[in-house]
PyMOL commands that place a pseudoatom at each C-alpha (Angstrom):
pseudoatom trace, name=CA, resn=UNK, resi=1, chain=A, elem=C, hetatm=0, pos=[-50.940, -26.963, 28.311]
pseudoatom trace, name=CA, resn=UNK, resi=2, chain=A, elem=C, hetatm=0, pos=[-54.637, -27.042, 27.394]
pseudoatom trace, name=CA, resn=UNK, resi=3, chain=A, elem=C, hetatm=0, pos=[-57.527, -27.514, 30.198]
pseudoatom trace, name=CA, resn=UNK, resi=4, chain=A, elem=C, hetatm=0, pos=[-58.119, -31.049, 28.008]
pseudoatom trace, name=CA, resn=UNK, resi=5, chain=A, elem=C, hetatm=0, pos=[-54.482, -31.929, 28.307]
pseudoatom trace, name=CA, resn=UNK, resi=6, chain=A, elem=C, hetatm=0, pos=[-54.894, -31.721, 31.967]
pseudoatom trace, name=CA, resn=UNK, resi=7, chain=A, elem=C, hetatm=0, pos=[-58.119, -32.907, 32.202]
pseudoatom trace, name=CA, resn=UNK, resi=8, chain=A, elem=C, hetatm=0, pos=[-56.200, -36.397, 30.671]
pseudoatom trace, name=CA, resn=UNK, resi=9, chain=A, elem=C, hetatm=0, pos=[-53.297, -36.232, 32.800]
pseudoatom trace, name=CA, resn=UNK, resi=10, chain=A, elem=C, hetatm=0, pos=[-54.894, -35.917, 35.791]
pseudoatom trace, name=CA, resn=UNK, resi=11, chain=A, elem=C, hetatm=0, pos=[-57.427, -39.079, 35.100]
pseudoatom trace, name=CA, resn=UNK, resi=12, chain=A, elem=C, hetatm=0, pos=[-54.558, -41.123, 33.593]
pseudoatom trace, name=CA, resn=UNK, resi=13, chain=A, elem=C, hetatm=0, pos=[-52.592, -40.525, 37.518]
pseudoatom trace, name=CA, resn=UNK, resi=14, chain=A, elem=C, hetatm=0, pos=[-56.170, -41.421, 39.921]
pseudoatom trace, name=CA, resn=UNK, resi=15, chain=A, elem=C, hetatm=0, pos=[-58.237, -39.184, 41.475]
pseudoatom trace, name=CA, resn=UNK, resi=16, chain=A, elem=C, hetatm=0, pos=[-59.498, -40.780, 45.101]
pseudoatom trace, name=CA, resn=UNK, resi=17, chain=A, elem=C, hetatm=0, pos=[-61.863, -38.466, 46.499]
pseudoatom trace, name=CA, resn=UNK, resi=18, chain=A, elem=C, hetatm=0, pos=[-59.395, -35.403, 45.993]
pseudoatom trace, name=CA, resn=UNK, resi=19, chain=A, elem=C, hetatm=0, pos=[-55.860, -38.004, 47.362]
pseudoatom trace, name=CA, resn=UNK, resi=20, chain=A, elem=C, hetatm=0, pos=[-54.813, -38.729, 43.923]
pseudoatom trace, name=CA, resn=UNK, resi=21, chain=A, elem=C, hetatm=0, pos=[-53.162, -42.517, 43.389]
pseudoatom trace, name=CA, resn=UNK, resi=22, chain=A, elem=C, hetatm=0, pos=[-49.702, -40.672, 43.246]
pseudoatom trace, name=CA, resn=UNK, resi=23, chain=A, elem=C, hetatm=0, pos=[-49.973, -38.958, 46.264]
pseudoatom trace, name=CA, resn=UNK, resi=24, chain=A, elem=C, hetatm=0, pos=[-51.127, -41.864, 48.133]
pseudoatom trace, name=CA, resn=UNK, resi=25, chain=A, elem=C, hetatm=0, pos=[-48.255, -44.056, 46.801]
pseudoatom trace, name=CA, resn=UNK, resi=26, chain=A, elem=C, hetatm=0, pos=[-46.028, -41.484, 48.029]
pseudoatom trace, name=CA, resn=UNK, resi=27, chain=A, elem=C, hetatm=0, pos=[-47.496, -41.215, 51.353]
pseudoatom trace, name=CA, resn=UNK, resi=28, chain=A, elem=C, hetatm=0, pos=[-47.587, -44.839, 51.752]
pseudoatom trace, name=CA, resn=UNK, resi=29, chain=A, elem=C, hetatm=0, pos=[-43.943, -44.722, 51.554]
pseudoatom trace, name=CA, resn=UNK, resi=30, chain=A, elem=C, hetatm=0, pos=[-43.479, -42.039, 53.777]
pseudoatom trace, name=CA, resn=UNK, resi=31, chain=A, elem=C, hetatm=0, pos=[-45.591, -43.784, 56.125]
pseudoatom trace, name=CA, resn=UNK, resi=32, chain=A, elem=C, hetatm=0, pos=[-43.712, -47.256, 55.696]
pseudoatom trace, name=CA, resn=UNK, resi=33, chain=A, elem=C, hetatm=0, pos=[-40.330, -45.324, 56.610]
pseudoatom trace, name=CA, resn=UNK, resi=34, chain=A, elem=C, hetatm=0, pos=[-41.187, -43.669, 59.473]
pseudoatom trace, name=CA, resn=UNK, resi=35, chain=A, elem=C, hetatm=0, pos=[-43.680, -46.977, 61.184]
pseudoatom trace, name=CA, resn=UNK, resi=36, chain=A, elem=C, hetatm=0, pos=[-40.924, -49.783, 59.570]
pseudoatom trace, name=CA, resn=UNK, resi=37, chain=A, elem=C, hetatm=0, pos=[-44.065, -51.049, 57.503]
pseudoatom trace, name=CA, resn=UNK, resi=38, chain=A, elem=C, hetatm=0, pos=[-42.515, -52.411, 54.500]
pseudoatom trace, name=CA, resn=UNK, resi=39, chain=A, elem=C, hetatm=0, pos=[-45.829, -54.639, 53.193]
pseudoatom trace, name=CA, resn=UNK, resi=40, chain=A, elem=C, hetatm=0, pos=[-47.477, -51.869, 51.244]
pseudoatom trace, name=CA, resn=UNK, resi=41, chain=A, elem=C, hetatm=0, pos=[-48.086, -53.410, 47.816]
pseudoatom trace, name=CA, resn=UNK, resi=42, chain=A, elem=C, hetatm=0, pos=[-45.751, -52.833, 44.802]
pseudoatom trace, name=CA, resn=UNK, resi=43, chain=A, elem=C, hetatm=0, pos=[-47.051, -50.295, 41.720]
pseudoatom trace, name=CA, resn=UNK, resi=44, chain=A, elem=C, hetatm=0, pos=[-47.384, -52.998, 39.139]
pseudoatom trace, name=CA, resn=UNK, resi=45, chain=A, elem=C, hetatm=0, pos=[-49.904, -54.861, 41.717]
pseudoatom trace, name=CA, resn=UNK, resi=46, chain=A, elem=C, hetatm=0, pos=[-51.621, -51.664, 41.891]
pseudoatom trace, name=CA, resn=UNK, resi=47, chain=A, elem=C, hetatm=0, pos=[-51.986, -51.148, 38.463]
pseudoatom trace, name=CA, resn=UNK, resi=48, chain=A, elem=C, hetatm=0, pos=[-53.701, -54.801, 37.892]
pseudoatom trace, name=CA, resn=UNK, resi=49, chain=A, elem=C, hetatm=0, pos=[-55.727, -54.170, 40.852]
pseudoatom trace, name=CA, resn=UNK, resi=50, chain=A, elem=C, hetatm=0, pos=[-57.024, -50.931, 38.723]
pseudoatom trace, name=CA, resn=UNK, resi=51, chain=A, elem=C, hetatm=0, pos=[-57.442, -53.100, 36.061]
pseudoatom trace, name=CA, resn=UNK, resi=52, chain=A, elem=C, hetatm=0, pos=[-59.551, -55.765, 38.024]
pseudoatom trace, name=CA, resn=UNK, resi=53, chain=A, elem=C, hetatm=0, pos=[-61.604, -53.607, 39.668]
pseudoatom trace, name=CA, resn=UNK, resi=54, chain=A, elem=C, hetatm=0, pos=[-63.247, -51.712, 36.431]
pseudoatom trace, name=CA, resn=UNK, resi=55, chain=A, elem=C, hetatm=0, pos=[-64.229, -55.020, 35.619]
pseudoatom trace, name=CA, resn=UNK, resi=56, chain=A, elem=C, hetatm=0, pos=[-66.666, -55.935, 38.129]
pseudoatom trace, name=CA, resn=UNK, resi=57, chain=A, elem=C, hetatm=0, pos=[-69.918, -56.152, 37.942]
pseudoatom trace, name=CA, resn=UNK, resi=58, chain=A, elem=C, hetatm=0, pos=[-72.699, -53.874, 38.003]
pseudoatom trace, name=CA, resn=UNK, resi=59, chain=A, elem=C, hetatm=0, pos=[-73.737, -53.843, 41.705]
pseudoatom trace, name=CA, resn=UNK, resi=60, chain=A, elem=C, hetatm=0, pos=[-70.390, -55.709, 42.663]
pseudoatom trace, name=CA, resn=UNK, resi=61, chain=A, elem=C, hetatm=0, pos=[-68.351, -55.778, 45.654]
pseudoatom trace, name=CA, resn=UNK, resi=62, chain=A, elem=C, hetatm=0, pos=[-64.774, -55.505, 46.566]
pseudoatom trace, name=CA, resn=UNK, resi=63, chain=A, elem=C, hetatm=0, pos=[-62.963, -56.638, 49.556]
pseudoatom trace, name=CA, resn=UNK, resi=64, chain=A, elem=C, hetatm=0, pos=[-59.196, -55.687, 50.514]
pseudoatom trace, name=CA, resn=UNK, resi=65, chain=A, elem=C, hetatm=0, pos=[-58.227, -58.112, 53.270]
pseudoatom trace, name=CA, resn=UNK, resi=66, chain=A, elem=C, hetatm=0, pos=[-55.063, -56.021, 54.713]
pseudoatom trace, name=CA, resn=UNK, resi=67, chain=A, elem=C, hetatm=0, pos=[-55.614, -51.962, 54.190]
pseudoatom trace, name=CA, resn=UNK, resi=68, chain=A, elem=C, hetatm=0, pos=[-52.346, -51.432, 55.302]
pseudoatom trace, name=CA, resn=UNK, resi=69, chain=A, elem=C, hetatm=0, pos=[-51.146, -47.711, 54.275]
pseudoatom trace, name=CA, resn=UNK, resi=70, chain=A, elem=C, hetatm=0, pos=[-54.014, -47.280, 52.298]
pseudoatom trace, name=CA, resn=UNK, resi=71, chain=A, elem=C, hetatm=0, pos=[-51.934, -47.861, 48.805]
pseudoatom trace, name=CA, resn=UNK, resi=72, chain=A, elem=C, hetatm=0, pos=[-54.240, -51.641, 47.134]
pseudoatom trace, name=CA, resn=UNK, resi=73, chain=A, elem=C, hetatm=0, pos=[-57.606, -49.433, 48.260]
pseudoatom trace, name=CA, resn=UNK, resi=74, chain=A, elem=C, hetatm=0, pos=[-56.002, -46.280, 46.464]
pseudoatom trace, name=CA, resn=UNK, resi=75, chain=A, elem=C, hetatm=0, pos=[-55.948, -48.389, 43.105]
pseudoatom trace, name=CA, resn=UNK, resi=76, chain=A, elem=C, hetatm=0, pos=[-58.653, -50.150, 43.728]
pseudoatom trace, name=CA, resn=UNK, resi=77, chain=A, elem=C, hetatm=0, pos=[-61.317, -46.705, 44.105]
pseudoatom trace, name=CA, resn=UNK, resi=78, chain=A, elem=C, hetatm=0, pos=[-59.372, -45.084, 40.978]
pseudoatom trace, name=CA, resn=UNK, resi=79, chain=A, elem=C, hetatm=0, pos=[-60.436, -48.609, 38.891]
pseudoatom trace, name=CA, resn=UNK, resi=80, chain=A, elem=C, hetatm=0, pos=[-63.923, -47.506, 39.585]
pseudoatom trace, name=CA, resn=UNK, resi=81, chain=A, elem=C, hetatm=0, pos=[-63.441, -44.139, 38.188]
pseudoatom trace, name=CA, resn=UNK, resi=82, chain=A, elem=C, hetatm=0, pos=[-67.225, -42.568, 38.596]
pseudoatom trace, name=CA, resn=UNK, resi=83, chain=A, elem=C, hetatm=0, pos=[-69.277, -45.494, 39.480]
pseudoatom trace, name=CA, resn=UNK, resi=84, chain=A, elem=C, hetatm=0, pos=[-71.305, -45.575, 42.550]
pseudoatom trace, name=CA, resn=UNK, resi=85, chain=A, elem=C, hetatm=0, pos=[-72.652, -48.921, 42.322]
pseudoatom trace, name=CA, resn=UNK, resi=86, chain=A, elem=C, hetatm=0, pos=[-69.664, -51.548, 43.805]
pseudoatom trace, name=CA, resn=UNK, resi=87, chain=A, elem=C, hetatm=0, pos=[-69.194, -51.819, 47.947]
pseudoatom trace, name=CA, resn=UNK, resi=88, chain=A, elem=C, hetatm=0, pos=[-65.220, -51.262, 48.543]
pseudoatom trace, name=CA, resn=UNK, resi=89, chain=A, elem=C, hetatm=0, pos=[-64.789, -53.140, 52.219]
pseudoatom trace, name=CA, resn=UNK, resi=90, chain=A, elem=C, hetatm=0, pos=[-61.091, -53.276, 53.496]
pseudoatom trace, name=CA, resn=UNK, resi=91, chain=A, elem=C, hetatm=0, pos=[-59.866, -54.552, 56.812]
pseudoatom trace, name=CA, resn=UNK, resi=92, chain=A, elem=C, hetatm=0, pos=[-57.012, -54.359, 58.746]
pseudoatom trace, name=CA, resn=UNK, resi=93, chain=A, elem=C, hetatm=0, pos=[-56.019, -55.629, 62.461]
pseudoatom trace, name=CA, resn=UNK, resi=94, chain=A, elem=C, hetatm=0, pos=[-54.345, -52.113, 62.975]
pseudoatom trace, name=CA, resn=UNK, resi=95, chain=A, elem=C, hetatm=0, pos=[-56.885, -49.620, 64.651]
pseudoatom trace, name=CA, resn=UNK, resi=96, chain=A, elem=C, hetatm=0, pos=[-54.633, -46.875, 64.317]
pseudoatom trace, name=CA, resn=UNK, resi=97, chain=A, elem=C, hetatm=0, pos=[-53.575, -47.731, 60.968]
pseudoatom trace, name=CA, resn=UNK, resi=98, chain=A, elem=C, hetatm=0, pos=[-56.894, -48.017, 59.718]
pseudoatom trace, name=CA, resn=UNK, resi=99, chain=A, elem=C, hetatm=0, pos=[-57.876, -44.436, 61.382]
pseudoatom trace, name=CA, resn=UNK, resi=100, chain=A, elem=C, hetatm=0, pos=[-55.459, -42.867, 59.771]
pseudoatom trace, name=CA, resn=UNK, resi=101, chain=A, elem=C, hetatm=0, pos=[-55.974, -44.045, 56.350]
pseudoatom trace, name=CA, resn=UNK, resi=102, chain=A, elem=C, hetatm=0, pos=[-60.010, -43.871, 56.627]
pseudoatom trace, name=CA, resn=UNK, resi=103, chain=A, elem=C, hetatm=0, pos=[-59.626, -40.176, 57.501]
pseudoatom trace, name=CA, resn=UNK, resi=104, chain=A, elem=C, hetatm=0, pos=[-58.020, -39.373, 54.266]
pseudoatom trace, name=CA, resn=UNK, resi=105, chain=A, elem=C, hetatm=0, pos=[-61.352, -39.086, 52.886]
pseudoatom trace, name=CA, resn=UNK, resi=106, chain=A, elem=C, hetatm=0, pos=[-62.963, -41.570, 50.257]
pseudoatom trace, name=CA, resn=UNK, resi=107, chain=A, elem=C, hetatm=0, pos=[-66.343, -42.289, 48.321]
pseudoatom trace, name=CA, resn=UNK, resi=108, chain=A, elem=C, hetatm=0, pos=[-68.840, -43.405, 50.400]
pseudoatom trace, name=CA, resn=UNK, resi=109, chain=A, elem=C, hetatm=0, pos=[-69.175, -46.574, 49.126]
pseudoatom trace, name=CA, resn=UNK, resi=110, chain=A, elem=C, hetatm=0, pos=[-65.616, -47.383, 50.863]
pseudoatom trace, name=CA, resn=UNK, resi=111, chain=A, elem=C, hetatm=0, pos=[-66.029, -49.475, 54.043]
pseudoatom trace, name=CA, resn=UNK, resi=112, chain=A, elem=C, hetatm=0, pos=[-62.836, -49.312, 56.394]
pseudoatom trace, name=CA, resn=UNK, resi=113, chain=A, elem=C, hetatm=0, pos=[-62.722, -52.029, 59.367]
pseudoatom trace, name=CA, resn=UNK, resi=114, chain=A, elem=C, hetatm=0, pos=[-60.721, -52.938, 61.756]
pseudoatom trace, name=CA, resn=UNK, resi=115, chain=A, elem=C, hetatm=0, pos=[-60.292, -56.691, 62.632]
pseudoatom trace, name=CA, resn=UNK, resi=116, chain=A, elem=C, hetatm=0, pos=[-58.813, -59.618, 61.597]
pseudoatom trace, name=CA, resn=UNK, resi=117, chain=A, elem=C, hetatm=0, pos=[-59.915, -61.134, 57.679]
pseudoatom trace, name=CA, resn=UNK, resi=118, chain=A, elem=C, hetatm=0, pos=[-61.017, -63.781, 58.904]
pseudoatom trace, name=CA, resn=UNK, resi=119, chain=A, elem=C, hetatm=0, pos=[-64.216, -62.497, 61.104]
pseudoatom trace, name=CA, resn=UNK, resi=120, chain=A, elem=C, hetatm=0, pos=[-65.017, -60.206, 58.083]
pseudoatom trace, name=CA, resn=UNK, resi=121, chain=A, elem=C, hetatm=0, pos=[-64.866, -63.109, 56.019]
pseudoatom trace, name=CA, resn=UNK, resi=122, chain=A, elem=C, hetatm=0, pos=[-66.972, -64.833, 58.531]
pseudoatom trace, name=CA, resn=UNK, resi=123, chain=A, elem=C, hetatm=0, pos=[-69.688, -62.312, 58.345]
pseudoatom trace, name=CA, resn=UNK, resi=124, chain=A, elem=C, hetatm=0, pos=[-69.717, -60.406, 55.237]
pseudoatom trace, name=CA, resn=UNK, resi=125, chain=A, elem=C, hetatm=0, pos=[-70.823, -62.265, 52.529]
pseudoatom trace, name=CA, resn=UNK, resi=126, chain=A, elem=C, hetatm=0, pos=[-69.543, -62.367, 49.016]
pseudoatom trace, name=CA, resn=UNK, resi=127, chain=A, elem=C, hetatm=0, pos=[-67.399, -61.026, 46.958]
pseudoatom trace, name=CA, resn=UNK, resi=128, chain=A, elem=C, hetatm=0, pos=[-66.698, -60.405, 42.955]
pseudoatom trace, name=CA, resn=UNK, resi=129, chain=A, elem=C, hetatm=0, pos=[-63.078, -59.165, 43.768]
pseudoatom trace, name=CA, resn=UNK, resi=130, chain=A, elem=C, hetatm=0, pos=[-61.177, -60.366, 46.529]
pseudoatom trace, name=CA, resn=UNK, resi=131, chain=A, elem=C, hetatm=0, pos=[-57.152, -59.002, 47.656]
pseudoatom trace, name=CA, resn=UNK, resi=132, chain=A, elem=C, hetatm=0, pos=[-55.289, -61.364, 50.050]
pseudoatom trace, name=CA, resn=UNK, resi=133, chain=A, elem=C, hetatm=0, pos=[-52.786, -59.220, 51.543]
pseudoatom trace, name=CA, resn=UNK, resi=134, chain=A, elem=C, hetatm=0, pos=[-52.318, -60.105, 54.699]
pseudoatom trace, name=CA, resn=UNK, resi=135, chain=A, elem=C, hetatm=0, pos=[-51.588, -63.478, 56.336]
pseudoatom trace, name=CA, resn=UNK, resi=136, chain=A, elem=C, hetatm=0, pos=[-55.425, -64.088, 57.684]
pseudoatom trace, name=CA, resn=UNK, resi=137, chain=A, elem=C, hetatm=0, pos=[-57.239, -64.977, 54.375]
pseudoatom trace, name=CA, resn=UNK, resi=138, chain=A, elem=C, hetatm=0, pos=[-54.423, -66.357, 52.986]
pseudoatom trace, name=CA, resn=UNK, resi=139, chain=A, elem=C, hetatm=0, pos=[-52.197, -68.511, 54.830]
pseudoatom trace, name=CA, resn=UNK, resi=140, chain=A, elem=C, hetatm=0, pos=[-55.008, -68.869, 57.005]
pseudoatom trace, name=CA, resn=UNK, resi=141, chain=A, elem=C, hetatm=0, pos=[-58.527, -69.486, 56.295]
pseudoatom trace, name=CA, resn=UNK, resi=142, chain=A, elem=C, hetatm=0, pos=[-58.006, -69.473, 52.278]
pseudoatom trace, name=CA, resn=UNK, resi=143, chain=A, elem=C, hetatm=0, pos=[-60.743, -71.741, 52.536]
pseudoatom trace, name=CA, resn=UNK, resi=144, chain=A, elem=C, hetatm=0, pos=[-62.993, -69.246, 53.682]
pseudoatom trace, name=CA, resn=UNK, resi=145, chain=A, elem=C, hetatm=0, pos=[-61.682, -66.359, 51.349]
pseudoatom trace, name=CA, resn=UNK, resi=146, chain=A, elem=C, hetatm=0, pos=[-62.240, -69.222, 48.029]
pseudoatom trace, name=CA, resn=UNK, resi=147, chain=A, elem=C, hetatm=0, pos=[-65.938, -69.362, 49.493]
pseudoatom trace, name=CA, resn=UNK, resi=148, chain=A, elem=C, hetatm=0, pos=[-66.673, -66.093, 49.795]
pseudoatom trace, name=CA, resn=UNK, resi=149, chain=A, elem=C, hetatm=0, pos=[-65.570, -65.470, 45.743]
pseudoatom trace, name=CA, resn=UNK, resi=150, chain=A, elem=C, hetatm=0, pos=[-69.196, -65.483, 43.670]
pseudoatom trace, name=CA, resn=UNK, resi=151, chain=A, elem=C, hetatm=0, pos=[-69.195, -67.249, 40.322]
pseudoatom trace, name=CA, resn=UNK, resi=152, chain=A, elem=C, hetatm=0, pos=[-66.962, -65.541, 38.272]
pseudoatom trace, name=CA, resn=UNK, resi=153, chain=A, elem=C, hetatm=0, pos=[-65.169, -63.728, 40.654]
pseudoatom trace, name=CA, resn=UNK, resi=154, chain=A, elem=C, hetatm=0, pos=[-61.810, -63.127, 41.167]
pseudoatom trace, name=CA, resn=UNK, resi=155, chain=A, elem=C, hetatm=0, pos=[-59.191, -63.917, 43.867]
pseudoatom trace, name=CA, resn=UNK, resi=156, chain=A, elem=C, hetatm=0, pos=[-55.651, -61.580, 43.886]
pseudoatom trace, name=CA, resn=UNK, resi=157, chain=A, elem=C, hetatm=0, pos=[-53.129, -63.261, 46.204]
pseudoatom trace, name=CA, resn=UNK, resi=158, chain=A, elem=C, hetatm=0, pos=[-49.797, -60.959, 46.436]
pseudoatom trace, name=CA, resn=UNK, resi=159, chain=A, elem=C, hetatm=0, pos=[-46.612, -61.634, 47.776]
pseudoatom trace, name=CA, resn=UNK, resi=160, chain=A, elem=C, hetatm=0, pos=[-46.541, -65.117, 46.539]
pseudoatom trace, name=CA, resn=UNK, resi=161, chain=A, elem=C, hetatm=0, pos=[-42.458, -64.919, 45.139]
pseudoatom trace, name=CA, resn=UNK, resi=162, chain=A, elem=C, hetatm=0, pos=[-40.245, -66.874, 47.441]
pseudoatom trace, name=CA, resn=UNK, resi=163, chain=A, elem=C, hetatm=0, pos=[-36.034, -66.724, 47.586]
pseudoatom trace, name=CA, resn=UNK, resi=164, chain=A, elem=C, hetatm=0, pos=[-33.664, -69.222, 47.901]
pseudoatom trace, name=CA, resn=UNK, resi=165, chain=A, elem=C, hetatm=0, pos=[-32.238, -67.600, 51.495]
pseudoatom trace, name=CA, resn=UNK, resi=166, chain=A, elem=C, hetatm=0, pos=[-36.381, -67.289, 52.587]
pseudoatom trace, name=CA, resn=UNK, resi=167, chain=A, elem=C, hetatm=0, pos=[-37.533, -68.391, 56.255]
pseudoatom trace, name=CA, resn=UNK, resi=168, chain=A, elem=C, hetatm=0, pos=[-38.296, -71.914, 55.255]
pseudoatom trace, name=CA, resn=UNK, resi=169, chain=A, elem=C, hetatm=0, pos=[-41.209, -72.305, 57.270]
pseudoatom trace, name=CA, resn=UNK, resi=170, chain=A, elem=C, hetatm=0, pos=[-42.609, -69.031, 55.603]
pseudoatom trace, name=CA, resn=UNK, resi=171, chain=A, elem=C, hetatm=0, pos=[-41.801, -70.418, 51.598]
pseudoatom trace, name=CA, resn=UNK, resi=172, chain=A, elem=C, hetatm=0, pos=[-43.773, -73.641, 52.772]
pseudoatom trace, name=CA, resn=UNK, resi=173, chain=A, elem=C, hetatm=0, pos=[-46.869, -71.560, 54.013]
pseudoatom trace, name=CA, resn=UNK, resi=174, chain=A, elem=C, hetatm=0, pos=[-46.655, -70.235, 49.996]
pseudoatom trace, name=CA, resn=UNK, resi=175, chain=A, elem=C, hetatm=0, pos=[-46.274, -73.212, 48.682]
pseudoatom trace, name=CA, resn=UNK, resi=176, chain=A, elem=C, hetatm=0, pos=[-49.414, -74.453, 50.338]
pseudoatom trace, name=CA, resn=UNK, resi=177, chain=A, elem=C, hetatm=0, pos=[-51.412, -71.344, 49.149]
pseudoatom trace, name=CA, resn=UNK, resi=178, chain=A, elem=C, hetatm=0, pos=[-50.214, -72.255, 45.493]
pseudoatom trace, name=CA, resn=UNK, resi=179, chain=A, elem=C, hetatm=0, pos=[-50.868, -75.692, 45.806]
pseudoatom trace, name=CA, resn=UNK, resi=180, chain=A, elem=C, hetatm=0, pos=[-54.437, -74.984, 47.387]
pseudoatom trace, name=CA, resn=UNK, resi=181, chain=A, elem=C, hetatm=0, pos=[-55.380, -72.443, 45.091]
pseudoatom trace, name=CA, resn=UNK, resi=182, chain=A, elem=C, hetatm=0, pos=[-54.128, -74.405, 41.686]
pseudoatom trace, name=CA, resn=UNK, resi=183, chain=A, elem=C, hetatm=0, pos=[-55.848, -77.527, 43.455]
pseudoatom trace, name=CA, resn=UNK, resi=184, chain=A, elem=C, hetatm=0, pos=[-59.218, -76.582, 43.521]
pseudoatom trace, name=CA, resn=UNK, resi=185, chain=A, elem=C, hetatm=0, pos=[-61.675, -77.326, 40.929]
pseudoatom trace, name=CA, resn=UNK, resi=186, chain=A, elem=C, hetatm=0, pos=[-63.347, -74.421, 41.362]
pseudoatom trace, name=CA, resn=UNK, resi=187, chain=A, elem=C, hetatm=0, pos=[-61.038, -72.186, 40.449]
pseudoatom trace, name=CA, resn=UNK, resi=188, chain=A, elem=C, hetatm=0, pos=[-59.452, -71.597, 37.401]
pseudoatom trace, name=CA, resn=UNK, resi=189, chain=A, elem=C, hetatm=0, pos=[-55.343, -69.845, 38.365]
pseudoatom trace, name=CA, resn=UNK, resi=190, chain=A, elem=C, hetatm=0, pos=[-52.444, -68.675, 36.956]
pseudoatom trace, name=CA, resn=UNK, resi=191, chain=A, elem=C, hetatm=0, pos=[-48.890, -67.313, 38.785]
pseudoatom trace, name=CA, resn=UNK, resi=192, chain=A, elem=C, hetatm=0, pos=[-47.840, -64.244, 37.438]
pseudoatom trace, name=CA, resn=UNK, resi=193, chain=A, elem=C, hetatm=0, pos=[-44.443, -62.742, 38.297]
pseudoatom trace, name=CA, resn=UNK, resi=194, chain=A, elem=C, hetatm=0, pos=[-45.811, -59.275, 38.684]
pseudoatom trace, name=CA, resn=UNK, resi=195, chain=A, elem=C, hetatm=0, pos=[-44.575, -57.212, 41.355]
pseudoatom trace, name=CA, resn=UNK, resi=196, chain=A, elem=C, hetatm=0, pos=[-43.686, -59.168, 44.257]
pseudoatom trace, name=CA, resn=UNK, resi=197, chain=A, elem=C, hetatm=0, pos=[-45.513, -62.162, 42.374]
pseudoatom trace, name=CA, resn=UNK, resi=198, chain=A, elem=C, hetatm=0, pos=[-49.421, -62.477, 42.063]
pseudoatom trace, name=CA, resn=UNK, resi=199, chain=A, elem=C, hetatm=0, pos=[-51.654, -65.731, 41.628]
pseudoatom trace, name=CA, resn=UNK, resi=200, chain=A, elem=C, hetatm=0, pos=[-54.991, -64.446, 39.970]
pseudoatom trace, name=CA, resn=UNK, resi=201, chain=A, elem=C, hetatm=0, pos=[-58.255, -67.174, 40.988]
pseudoatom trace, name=CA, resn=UNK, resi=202, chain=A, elem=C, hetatm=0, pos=[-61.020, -67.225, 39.439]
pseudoatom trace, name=CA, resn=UNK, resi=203, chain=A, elem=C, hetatm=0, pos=[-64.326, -68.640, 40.537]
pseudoatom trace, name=CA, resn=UNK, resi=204, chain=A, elem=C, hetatm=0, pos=[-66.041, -70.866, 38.074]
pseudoatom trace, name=CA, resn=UNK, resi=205, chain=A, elem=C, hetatm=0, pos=[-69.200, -69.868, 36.808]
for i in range(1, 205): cmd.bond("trace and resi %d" % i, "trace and resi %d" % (i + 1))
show_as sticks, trace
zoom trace
């Protein structure tokens, strides 16, 4: 295999700071096993969340409400391949959790807090890309995450599929993030069954 060859290969699987995507997806699972986490965000999220995040704008910013085992912020860093311009801020009520994913070592740019969404929400301005994966900033206080979205900007709520046999109480708390989020005239949505099923917001101009 040719230097080029591997050159590709290696881009096409992530790079984060020298944890590559694949190895982070793979410690994520390891990590979900051994703690009983099973929230870490499915592949195909990932992927869009690659996607998303080598569109935003120059001088953007990216929050991750719900770091988790590190897996959405993985994704997120490789969609910015070698810029240096967008602020990656990701939060998570875990202390421990969040140590142990922010010593991995990232780019600079890549904020780890600990916390719940909703006080970073509170404080830290806005956003051109915003994940809701975790229950503050999403079941709670959408409000606040739709107002922290700048013009154009773009709101990725996971874990949105429900099941006939679900906690009822649990598919209604979905139901009123879909209804809140297809409600608003600000935002323009769509429900995609990706992954564990994904409504994509985005802020009108």
């Amino acid at each position: 295999m040719t230097k080029k060859m591997k050159r590709r290969d290696f881009m096409r699987t992530g790079a984060v700071a020298g944890l590559t995507v694949a190895a982070t997806k793979n410690l994520a699972t390891t990590k979900n096993e051994a703690a009983g986490f099973p929230m870490s965000s499915e592949p195909a999220v990932g992927e869009l969340l690659r996607v998303l995040a080598a569109s935003v704008p120059p001088d953007g910013r990216i929050l991750e409400i719900g770091t988790g085992t590190g897996f959405g912020t993985a994704w997120l860093v490789d969609g910015l391949g070698d810029r240096t311009d967008v602020g990656v801020v990701t939060v998570d009520i875990d202390a421990e959790r969040v140590a142990e994913v922010a010593g991995r070592g990232w780019p600079p740019y890549t904020i780890f807090e600990v916390g719940d969404g909703l006080d970073v929400l509170a404080r830290a301005g806005t956003f051109d890309l915003i994940f809701a994966d975790a229950p503050p900033g999403k079941v709670s206080g959408l409000d606040r995450t739709i107002a922290a979205l700048r013009p154009g900007g773009v709101l990725v709520v996971d874990d949105m599929a429900t099941f006939p046999d679900g906690d009822p109480e649990w598919v209604a708390k979905l139901e009123a993030v879909r209804t809140t989020l297809f409600a608003d005239p600000a935002l323009v949505a769509v429900e995609l069954t990706h992954g564990s099923g994904v409504i994509l917001a985005t802020r009108r101009a």
